[in-house]
Backbone bond lengths (Angstrom), bond angles and torsions (degrees), N, CA, C in turn:
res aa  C-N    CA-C-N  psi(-1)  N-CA   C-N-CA  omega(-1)  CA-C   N-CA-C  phi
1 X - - - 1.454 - - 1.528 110.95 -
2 X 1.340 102.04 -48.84 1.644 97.81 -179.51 1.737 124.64 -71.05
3 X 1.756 107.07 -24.28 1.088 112.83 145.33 1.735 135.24 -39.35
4 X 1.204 103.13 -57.61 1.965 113.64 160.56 1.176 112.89 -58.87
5 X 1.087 121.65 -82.83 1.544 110.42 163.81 1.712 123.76 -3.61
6 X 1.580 103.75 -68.18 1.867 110.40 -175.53 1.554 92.49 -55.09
7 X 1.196 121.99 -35.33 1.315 104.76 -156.30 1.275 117.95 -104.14
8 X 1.498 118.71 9.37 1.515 121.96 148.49 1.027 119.63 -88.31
9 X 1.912 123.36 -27.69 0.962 97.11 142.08 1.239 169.14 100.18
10 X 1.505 91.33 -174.80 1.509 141.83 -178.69 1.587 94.37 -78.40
11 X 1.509 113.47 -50.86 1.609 106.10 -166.33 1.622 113.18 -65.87
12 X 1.212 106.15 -25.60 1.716 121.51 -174.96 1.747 93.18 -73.52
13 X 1.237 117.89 -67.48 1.826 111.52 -173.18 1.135 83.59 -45.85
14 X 1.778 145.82 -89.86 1.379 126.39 -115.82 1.503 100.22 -73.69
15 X 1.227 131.66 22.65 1.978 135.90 -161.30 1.165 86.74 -145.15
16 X 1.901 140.47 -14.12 1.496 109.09 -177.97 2.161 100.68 -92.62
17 X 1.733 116.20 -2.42 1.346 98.60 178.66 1.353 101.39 89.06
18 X 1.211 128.13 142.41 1.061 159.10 153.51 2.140 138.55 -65.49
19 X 1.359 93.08 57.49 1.634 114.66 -178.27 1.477 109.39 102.99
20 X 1.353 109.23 172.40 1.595 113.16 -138.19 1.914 88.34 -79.97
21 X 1.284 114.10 -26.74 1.489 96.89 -165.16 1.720 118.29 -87.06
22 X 1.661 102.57 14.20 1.498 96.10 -161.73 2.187 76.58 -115.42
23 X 1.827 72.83 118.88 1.888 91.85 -179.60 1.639 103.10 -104.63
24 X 1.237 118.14 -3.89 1.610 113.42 -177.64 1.361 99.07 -90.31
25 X 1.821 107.28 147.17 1.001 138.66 152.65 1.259 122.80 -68.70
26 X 1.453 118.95 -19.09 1.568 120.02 -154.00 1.367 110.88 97.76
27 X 1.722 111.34 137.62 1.130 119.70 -168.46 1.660 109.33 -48.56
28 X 1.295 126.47 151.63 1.155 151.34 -175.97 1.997 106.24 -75.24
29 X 1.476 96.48 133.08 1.580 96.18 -169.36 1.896 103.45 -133.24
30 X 1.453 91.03 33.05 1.844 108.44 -162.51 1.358 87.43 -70.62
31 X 1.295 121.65 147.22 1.378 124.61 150.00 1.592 111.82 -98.69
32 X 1.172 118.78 110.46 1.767 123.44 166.10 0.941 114.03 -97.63
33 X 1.415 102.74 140.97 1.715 129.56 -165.48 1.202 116.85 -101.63
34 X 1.344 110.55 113.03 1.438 125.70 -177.56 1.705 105.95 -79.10
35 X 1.192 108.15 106.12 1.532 114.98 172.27 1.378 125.06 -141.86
36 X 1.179 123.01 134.87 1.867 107.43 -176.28 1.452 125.12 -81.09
37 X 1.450 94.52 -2.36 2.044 113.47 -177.02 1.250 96.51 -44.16
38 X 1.829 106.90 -56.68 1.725 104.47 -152.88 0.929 95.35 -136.25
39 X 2.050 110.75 136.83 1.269 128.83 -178.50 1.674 110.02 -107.78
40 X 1.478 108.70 147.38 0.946 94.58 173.50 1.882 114.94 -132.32
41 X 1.366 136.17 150.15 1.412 101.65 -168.33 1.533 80.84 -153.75
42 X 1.734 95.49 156.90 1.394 99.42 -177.60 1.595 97.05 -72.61
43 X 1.743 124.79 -177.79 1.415 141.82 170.96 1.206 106.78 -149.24
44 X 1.540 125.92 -10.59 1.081 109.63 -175.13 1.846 97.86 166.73
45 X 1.556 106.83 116.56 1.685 120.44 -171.03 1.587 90.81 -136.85
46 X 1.226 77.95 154.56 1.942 105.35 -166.12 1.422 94.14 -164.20
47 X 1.396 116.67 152.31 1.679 117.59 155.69 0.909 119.02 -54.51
48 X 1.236 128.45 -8.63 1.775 123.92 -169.11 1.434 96.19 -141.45
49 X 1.229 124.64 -5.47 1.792 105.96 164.89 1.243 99.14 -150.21
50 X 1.754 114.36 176.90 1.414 128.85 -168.75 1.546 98.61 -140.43
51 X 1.247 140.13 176.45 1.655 154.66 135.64 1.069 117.54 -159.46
52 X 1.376 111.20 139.31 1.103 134.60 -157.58 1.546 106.79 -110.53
53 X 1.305 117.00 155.89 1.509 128.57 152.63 1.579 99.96 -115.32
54 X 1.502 95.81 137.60 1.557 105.18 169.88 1.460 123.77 -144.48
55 X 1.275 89.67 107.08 2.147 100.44 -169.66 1.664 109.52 -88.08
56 X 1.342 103.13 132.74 1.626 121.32 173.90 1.796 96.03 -85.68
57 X 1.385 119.89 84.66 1.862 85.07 151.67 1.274 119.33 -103.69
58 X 1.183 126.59 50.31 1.428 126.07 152.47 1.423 124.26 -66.38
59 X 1.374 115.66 179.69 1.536 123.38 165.68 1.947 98.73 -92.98
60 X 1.411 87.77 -18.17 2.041 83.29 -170.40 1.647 116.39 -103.43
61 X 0.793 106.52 155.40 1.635 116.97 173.06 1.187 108.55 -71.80
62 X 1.623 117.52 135.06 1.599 139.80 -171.33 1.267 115.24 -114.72
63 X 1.243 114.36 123.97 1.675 121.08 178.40 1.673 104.89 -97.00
64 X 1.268 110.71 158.12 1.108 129.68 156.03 1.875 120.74 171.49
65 X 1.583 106.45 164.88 1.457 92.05 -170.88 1.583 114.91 -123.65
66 X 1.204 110.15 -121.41 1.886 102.48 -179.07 1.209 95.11 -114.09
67 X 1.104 152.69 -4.28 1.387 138.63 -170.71 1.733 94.20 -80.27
68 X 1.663 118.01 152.33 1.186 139.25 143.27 1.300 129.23 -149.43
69 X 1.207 115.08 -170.70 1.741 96.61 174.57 1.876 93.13 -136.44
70 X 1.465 93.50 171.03 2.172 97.72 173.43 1.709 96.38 -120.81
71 X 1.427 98.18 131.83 1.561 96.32 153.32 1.655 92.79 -117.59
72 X 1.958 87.40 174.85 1.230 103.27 -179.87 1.913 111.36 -125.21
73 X 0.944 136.91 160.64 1.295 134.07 -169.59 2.171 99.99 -103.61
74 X 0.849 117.86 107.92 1.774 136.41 142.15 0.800 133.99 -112.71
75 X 1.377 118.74 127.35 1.326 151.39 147.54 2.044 75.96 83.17
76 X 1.259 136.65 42.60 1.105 123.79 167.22 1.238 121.85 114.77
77 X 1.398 109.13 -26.38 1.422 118.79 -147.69 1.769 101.92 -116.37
78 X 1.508 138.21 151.62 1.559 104.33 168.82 1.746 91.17 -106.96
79 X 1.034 77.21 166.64 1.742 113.95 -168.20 2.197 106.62 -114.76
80 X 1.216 86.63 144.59 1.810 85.80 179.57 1.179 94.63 -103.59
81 X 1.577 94.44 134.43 2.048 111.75 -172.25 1.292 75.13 -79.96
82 X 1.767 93.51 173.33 1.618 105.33 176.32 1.378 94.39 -130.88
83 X 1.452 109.40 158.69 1.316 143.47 -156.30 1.496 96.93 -83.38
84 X 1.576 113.43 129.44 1.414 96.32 140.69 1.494 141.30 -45.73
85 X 1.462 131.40 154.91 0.937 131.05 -168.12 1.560 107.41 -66.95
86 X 1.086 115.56 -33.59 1.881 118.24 -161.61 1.713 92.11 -93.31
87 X 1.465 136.72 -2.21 1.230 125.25 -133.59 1.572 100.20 -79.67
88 X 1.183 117.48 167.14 2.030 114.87 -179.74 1.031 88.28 -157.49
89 X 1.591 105.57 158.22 1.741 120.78 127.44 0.929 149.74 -111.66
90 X 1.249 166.97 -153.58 1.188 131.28 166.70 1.662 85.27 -113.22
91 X 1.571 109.82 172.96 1.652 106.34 178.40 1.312 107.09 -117.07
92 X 1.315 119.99 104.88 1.488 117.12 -157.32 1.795 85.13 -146.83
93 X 1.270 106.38 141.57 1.187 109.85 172.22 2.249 123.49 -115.58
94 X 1.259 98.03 158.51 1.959 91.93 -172.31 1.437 87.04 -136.16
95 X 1.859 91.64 148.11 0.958 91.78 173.20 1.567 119.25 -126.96
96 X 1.607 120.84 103.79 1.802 120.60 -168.24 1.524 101.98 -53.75
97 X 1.232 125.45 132.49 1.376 128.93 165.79 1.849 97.63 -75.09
98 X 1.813 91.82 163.56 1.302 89.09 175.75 1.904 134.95 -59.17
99 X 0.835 99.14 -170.01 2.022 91.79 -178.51 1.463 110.70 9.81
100 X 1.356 117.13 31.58 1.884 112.45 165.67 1.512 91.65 -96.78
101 X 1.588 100.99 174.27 1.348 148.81 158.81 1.385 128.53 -109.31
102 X 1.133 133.34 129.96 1.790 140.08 -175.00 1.819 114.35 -143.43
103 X 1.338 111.78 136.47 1.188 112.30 -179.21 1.459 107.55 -80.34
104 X 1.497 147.79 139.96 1.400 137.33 153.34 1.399 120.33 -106.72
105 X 1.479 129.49 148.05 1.562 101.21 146.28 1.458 105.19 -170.89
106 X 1.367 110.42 -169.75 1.705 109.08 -178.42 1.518 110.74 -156.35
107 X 1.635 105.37 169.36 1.428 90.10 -160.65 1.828 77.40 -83.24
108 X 1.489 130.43 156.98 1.057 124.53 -177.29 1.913 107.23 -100.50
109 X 1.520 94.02 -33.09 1.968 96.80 166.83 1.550 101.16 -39.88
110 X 1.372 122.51 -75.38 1.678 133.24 -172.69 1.464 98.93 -23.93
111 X 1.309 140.13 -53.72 1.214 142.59 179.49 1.626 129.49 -88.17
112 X 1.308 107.22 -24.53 1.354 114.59 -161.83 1.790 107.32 -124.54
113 X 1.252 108.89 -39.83 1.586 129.87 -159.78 0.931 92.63 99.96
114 X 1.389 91.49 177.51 1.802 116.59 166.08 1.621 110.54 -51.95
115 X 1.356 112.21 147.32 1.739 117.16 174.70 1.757 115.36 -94.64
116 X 1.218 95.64 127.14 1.882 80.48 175.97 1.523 118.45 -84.21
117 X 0.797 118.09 -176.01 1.852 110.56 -179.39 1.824 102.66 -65.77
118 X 1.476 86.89 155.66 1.929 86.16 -166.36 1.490 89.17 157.11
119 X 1.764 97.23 163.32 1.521 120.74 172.71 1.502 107.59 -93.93
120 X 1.302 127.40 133.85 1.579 129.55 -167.68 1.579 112.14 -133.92
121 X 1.228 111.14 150.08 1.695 93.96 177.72 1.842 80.12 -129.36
122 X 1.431 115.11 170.10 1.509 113.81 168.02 1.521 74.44 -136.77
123 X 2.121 103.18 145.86 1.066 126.60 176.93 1.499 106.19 -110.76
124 X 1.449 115.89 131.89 1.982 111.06 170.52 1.310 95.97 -129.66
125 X 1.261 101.97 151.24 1.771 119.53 166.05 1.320 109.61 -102.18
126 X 1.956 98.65 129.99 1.307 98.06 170.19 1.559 116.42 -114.64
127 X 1.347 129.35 176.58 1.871 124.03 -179.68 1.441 83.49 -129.79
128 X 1.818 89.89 122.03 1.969 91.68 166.54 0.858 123.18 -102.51
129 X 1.554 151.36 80.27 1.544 166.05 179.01 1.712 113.79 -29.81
130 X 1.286 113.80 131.64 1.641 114.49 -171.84 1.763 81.56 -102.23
131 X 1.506 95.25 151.03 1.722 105.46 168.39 1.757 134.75 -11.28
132 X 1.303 90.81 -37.89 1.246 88.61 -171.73 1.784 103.17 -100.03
133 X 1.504 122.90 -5.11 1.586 108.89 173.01 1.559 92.66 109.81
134 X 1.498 129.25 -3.01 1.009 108.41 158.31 1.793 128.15 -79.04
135 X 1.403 104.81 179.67 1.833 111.88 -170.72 1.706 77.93 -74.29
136 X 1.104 112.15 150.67 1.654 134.30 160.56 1.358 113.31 -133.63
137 X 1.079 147.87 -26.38 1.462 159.64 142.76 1.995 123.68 -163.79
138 X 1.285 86.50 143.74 1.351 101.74 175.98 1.567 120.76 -89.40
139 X 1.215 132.90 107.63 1.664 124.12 -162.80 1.793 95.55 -132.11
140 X 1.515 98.20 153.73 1.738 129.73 -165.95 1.673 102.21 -118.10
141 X 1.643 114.12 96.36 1.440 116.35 -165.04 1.603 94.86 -94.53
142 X 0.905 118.25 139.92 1.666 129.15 155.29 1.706 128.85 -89.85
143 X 1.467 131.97 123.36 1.308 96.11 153.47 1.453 94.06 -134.52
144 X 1.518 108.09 171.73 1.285 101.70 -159.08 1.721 101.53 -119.85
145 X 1.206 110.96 149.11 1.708 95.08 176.93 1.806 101.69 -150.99
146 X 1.331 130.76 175.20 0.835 151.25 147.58 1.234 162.08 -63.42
147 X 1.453 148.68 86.73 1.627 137.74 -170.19 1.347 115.16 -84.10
148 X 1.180 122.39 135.90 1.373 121.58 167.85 1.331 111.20 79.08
């Protein structure tokens, strides 16, 4: 037991980074899915909050929940912000009917801190449901926005 223990850890330091100003995870290896089903658009960015518009034009019903993540763009490349330490979501799932529209958003400080000026993309996962309520594909939307 105390063996497991050392070795979570160990796995948590080498993933919390090395001093308070280094917020990357390591460059980002997300694959985002280019699809025209589902739109996503900013409504409203702040350092400390985001909202979203998010359009279904499918014929099928779209899942997805509150979890996302922020990268940030350096020297070219994006990078995975890192989480506050206390950060959560709750695991709750929604479901977009077809050809609707829905507003989303979150305070992004609560999860992230405050943002400093910089290029940002926020990533969400959506589940696209075939007629009958089965999984038909799982897709990783991006949109990208700005601070400062």
């Amino acid at each position: 037991m105390k063996n497991i223990l050392a070795l979570i850890l160990a796995v948590l330091f080498l993933f919390s980074g090395c001093g308070a100003g280094n917020r990357s995870l390591g460059i980002s290896e997300k694959t985002i899915t280019d699809t025209d089903i589902i739109k996503m658009k900013t409504t409203e960015v702040s350092s400390e909050q985001i909202a979203l518009e998010i359009t279904n034009e499918s014929k099928s019903e779209i899942g997805y929940g509150e979890a996302y993540s922020v990268e940030f763009k350096k020297d070219g490349e994006w990078h995975i912000l890192k989480l506050k330490s206390e950060a959560a979501f709750i695991e709750i799932g929604y479901i977009l009917e077809k050809e609707s529209t829905c507003t989303w958003g979150d305070k992004i400080s609560r999860i992230y801190g405050k943002l400093p000026e910089g290029e940002y993309r926020l990533l969400k996962d959506f589940t696209i449901y075939e007629n009958g309520g089965t999984v038909a594909e799982n897709v990783t939307l991006a949109v990208q926005f700005r601070i400062g």
